[in-house]
Structures are given as structure tokens and as C-alpha cells.
N, C-alpha and C positions, 0 to 999 in steps of 0.2 A: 064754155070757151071752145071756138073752133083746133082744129087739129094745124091751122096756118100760126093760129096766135099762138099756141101751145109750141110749136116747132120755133118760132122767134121769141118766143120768153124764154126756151132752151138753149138757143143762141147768146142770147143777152149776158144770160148765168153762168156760160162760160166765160164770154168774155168778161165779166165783172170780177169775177175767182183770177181771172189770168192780171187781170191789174191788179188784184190786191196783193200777186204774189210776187210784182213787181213790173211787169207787162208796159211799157211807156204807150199812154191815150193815142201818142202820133203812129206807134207804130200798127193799131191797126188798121188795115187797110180794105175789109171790107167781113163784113159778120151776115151768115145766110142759115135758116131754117128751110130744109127739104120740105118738110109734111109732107103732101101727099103728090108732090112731084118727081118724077124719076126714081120713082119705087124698084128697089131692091130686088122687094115679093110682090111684085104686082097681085096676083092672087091671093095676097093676103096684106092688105095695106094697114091691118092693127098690128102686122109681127112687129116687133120691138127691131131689127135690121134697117127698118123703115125709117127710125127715128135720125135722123142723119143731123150735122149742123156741120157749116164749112166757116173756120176763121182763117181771112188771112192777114199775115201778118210778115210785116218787114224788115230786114234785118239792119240794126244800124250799128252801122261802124262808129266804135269809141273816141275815135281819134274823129269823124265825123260831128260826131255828138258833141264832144269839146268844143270845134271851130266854130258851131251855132253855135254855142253858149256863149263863146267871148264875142262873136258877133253881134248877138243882142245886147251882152253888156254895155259893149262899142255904142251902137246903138242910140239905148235906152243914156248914158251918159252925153252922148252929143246931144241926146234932145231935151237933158235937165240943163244944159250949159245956154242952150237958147232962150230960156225962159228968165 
């Protein structure tokens, strides 16, 4: 396995660990493996410094997070009442 796939299977893993530990799927907003980009140690691109992963990640407001919900509710009930 290259050192790109190895840097975004690292990424992956964390973001899979950060949902299971409750992380909502919508709030990430974007998951990156460095490898062997914008090296650290350039002079040493196996130091483990090197291994970098960037998740970002959004913050949602509860009260936010509410209003979508009953808006889908809203919604998903107008569009059982059409049928």
C-alpha cells in the first residue's frame, strides 16, 4: 500500500472512531491524509511527525439541530398527507 492510501485509511479511522463516539456523519466537513505532502521533516519523510491527518469538523448548534429535525418532521408529514 502506498504511503497516500496509508495516510487516508488514517484519516478514515479516525473519523470512523469520532462517530462511533458520537460525531454526527453531517458534521463532517471535510477528512485529509498529509502523506508525503507538506512534510514536517522533509529530510526524513518516514519520521512518524510526518504522519499528519486533518478532520474538519462543524459545530452544530442544539437548538439548530432541533429546528431541522422538526422541519423534516414538518416535512416528511406534508408529504404522507399528499399521498
Amino acid at each position: 500500500m502506498q504511503t497516500g492510501e496509508l495516510s487516508t485509511d488514517r484519516a478514515n479511522s479516525a473519523r470512523r472512531l469520532m462517530q462511533q463516539q458520537g460525531l454526527g456523519e453531517k458534521q463532517i466537513a471535510q477528512v485529509r491524509g498529509f502523506a508525503d505532502q507538506l512534510l514536517r521533516k522533509p529530510e526524513n519523510a518516514v519520521d512518524p511527525s510526518n504522519r499528519r491527518i486533518s478532520l474538519i469538523v462543524q459545530y452544530i448548534d442544539p437548538s439548530d439541530a432541533q429546528e431541522a429535525r422538526t422541519a423534516e418532521t414538518v416535512k416528511s408529514r406534508e408529504q404522507t398527507e399528499k399521498k
